[in-house]
C-alpha positions in Angstrom: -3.4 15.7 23.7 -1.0 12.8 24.5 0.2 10.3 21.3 -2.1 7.7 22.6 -5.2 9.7 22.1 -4.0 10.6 18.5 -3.2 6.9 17.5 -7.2 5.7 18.6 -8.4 8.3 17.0 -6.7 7.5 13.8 -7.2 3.6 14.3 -11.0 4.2 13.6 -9.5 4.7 9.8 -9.1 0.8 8.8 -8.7 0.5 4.9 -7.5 -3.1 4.5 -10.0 -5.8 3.2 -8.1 -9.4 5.0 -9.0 -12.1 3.4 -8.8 -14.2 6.6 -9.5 -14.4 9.4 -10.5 -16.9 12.1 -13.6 -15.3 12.5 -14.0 -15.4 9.0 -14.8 -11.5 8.9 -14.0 -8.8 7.4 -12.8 -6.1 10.1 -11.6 -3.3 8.1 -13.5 -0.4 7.2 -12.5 2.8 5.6 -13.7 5.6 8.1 -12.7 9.0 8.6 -9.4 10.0 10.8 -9.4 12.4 13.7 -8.1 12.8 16.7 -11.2 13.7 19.0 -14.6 11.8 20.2 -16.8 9.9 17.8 -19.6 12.4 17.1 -23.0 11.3 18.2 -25.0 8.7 16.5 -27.0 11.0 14.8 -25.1 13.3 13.6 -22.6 10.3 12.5 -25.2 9.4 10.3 -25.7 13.0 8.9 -22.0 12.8 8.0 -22.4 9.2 6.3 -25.3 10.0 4.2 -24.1 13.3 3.1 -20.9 11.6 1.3 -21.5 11.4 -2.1 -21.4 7.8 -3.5 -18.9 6.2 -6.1 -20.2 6.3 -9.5 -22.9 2.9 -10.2 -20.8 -0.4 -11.9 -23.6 -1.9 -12.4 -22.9 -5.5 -13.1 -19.4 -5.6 -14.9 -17.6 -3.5 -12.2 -14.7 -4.7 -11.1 -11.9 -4.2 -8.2 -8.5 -3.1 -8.6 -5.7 -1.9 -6.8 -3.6 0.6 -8.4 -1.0 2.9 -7.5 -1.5 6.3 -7.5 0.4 9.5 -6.6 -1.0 11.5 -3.7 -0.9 15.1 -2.8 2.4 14.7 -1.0 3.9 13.5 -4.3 4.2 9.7 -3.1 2.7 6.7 -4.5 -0.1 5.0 -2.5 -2.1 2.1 -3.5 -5.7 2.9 -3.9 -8.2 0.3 -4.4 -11.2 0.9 -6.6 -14.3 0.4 -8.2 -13.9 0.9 -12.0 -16.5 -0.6 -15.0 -15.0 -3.2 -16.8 -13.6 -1.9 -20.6 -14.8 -4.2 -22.4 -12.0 -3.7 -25.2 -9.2 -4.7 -22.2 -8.7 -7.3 -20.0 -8.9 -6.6 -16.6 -4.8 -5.9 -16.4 -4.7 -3.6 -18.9 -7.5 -1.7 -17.5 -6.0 -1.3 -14.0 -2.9 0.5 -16.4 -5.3 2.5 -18.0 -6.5 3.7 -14.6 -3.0 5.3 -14.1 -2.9 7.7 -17.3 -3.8 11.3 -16.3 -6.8 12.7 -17.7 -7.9 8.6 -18.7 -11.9 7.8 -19.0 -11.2 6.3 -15.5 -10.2 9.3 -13.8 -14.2 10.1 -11.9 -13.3 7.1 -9.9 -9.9 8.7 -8.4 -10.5 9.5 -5.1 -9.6 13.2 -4.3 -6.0 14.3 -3.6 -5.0 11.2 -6.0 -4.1 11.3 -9.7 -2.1 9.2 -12.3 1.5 9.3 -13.1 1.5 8.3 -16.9 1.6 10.9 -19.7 -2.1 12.0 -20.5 -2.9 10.4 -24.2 -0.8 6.9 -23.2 -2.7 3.9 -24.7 -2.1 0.9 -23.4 -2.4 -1.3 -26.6 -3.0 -4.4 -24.7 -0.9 -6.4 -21.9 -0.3 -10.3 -22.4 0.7 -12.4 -19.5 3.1 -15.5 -19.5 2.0 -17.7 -17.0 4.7 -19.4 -16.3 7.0 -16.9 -16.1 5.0 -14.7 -14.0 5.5 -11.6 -17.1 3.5 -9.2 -18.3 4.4 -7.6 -21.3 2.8 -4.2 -21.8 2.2 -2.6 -25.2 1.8 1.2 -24.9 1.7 3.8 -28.1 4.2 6.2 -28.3 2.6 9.2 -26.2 4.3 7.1 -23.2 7.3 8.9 -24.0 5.8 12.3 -23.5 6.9 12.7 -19.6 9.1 15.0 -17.6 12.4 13.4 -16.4 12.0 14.0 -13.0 8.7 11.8 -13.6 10.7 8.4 -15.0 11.1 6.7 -11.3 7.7 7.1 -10.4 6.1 6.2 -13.4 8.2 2.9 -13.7 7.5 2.3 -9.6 3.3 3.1 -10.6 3.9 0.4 -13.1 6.1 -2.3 -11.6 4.0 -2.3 -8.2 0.1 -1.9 -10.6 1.2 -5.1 -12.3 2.6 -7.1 -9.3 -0.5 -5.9 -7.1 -2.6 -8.6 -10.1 -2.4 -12.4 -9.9 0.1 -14.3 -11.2 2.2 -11.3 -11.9 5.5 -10.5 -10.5 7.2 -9.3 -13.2 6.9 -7.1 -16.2 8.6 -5.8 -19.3 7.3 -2.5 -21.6 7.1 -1.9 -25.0 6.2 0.9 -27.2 4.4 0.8 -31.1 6.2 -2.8 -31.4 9.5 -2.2 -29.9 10.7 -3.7 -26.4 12.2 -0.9 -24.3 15.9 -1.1 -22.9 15.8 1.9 -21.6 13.4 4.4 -20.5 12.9 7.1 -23.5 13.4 10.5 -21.5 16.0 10.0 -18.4 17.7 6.9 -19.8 16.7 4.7 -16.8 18.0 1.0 -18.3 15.3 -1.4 -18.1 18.1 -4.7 -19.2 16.3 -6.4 -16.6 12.1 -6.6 -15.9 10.4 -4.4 -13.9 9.6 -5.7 -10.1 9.1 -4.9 -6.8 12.4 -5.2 -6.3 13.1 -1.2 -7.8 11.2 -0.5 -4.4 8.9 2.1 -4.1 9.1 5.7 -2.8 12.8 5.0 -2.3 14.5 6.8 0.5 17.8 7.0 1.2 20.6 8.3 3.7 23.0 10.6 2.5 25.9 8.5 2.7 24.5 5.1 2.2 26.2 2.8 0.2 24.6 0.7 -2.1 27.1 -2.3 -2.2 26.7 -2.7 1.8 22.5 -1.8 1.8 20.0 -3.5 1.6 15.9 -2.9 0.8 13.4 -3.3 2.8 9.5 -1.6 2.7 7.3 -0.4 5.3 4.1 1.4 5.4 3.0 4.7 7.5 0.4 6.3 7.7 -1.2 9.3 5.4 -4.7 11.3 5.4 -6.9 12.7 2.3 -7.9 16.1 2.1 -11.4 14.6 3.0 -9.9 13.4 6.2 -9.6 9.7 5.4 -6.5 7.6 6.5 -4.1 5.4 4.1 -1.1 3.7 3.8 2.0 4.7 2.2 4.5 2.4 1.2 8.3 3.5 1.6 11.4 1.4 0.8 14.3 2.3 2.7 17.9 0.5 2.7 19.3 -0.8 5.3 23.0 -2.4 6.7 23.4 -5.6 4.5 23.6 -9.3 6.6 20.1 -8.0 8.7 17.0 -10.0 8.9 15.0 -7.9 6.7 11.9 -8.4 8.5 12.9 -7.5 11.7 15.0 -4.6 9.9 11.9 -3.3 8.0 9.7 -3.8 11.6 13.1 -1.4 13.3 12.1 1.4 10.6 8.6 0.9 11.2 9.3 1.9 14.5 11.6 4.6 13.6 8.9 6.5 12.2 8.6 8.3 8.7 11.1 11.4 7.7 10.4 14.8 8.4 8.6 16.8 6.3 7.2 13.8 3.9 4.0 14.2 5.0 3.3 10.8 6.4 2.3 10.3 10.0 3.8 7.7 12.3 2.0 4.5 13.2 3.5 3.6 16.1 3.2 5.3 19.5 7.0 6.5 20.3 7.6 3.6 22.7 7.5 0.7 20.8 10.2 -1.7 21.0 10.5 -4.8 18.8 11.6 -7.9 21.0 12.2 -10.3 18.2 10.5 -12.1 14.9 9.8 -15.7 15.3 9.0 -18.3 12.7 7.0 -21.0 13.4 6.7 -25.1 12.1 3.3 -23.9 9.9 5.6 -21.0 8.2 3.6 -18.3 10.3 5.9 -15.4 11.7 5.3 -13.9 15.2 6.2 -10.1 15.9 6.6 -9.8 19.6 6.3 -6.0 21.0 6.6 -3.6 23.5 4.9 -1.1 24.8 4.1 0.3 28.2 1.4 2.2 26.8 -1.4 -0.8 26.5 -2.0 -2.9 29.4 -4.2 -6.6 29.2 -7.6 -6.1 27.9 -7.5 -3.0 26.2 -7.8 -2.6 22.9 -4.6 -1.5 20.6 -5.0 0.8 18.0 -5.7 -1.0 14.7 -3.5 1.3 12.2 -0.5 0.0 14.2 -1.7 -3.7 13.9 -2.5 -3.2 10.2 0.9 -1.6 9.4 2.5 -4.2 10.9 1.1 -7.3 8.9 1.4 -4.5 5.5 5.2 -4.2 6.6 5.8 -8.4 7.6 4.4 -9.5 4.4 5.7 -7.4 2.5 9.0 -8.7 3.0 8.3 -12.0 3.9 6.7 -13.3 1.4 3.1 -12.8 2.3 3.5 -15.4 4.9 0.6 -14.9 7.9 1.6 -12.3 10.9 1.0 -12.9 14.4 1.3 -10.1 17.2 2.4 -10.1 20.7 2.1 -7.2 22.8 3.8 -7.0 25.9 2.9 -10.8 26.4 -0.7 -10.5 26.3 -2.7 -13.3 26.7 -4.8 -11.8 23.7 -3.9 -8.6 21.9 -7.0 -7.4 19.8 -7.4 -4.1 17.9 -9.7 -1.5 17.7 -11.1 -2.8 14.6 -12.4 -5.9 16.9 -10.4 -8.7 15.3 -7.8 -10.9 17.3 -4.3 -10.8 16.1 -2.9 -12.9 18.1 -4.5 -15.4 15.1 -2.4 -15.8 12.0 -3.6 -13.0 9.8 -2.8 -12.9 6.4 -1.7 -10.0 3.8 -4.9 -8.1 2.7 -6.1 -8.7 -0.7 -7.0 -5.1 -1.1 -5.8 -1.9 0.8 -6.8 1.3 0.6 -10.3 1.2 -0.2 -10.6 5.5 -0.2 -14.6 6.6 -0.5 -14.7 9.3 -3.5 
C-alpha cells in the first residue's frame, strides 16, 4: 500500500469544527480512520447506527474543549458534550471534567481519561478580565498525585483554561492559599500558568535551552474505536528561526518513533516559504509531487497545517499553496486556498 493511499484513507477522519469559511460551512466531520475503500452505502449505515450515542444534554448542555490524556500517555484536546453543573460556571466545569473518576467521566470518549487526582474539587475559578487570569481554587486532594504526574497535570490545566475565552493565563490555589510551587515534585509556579510551558514537550538529547526555542505542532493519533485526532507536541528549536516556518519544518519532519502518533504529511513534502500578507493572513506554500491540479489533497494534512500556523501565529487565518495550484481543495470539500481560520473546536471524538 503506498503512503498516499494511507493518508486518504485517514483524511476521511476530519475532527475540527472551523468557524469560517467562505462558504460559510462547516467541512469537518469526525469519521472513522482506515486505510482501505469506503464500505458500501449500506453497510456504512449499519456501522453509523450501531454506534451508540453520547448521553442526552437536554437543554443546558454545553461544549467544551478539554485536555485529556490518551492511551499513548499524551495529552490531546477532546471536545465534548457535558450538562451544565449548575453549582459551576462553565470554566470550572470544563476543570472538573479533567479529575479522574469525576461525575463527568460517561462523556470521556474511550482510550481518554483525566490527569487530576480522583476526589480534587474545584472550589470555583474567577476570571480577571482584564488581565486575561483565572484563578483556580481547588481543595487539598489536588495534592494527592504521583510526581511523575506534576507536568502533565499543570500542561492539562494551563492548555483547559487557555482553550476558554478570554483566558490566557492562570494561577492555582489550594483551601485559600496561592501556590508557588507545585506540592509533590516542587515544580515553581513564581510565574502563571500558560501556553507557553508547551505541551507534550519533547526534547533532543543535547539541546540547550538558552539557544532553543518552542514551537507546537500537531500529528496525527487514532482511538481504540478507530477514530482519528490530533496531538499537540511542543518541540524546541535553534533560537533566531521564524517559528512558524520552524514549527511547519517539524511538521514535516514527522512525529518520533515509538510515540504512537502517525505522520500527517506524505514523506515528500517540502515547505517553500511562509508569506504574510497586507490583511495579516499568512500563506504556507508547499511541495509535493505526489498531488497534481484537480485532485483532491488529503484533509488531515490541510487541517494539521492551519492547527500548527495558528498555533504559533497567533491565530491569524492560513492559506495553502500546493505545488502552485490554481486551487488546492481537500478531501473534506472545502477550498484552502481561502483564508481559513483556527477551529473553534477540535477533536470532536463520538463516545
Amino acid at each position: 500500500m503506498t503512503r498516499k493511499h494511507h493518508i486518504r484513507g485517514l483524511s476521511a477522519a476530519g475532527l475540527l469544527v472551523v468557524p469560517i469559511m467562505l462558504a460559510g460551512c462547516s467541512p469537518f466531520g469526525g469519521k472513522e480512520s482506515g486505510a482501505i475503500d469506503p464500505p458500501p452505502a449500506q453497510q456504512e449505515a449499519q456501522m453509523i447506527n450501531s454506534v451508540s450515542a453520547p448521553p442526552a444534554l437536554g437543554e443546558n448542555g454545553m461544549q467544551t474543549t478539554v485536555y485529556l490524556s490518551d492511551q499513548k500517555g499524551l495529552l490531546a484536546p477532546v471536545t465534548l458534550g457535558i450538562p451544565k453543573d449548575v453549582e459551576k460556571d462553565p470554566v470550572a466545569a470544563s476543570l472538573a471534567v479533567l479529575v479522574k473518576g469525576s461525575a463527568f467521566t460517561g462523556y470521556i470518549p474511550e482510550g481518554f481519561s483525566g490527569v487530576l487526582p480522583a476526589g480534587t474539587e474545584i472550589k470555583h475559578v474567577t476570571v480577571d478580565a482584564e488581565q486575561k487570569m483565572a484563578v483556580v481554587e481547588m481543595n487539598q486532594a489536588f495534592e494527592n498525585y504521583e510526581a511523575k504526574d506534576e507536568r502533565k497535570i499543570l500542561e492539562a490545566i494551563a492548555w483547559t483554561l487557555t482553550s476558554q475565552e478570554g483566558i490566557q493565563k492562570a494561577e492555582l490555589w489550594v483551601e485559600g492559599e496561592k501556590l508557588t510551587e507545585m506540592p509533590v515534585n516542587r515544580t515553581p509556579l513564581d510565574r502563571p500558568l500558560s501556553r507557553a510551558l508547551g505541551i507534550n514537550l519533547q526534547k533532543a538529547d543535547d539541546t540547550q535551552y538558552s539557544q532553543s526555542s518552542p514551537v507546537t505542532v500537531y500529528f496525527s493519533g487514532v482511538t481504540p474505536a478507530g477514530i482519528q485526532y490530533y496531538v499537540p507536541v511542543t518541540r524546541l528549536v535553534a533560537s533566531g528561526q521564524d517559528s512558524v516556518q520552524a514549527a511547519v519544518q517539524e511538521l514535516i519532519r514527522g512525529p518520533q518513533y515509538g510515540d504512537g502518533l502517525e505522520m500527517v504529511m506524505t514523506g515528500g513534502t517540502t515547505l517553500s516559504g511562509v508569506e504574510k500578507s497586507e490583511d495579516g493572513s499568512l500563506t504556507v506554500a508547499l511541495n509535493d509531487s505526489m498531488f497534481d491540479q484537480g485532485e483532491e489533497i488529503p484533509a488531515e494534512l490541510l487541517q494539521a497545517v492551519v492547527l500548527t500556523v495558528t498555533e504559533n501565529a497567533g491565530d491569524a487565518k492560513v492559506k495553502i499553496k500546493m505545488n502552485d495550484l490554481a486551487e488546492v481543495k481537500g478531501t473534506d470539500s472545502v477550498s484552502y486556498s481561502e483564508p481559513v481560520s483556527r477551529p473553534e473546536h477540535i477533536n470532536e471524538i463520538p463516545i
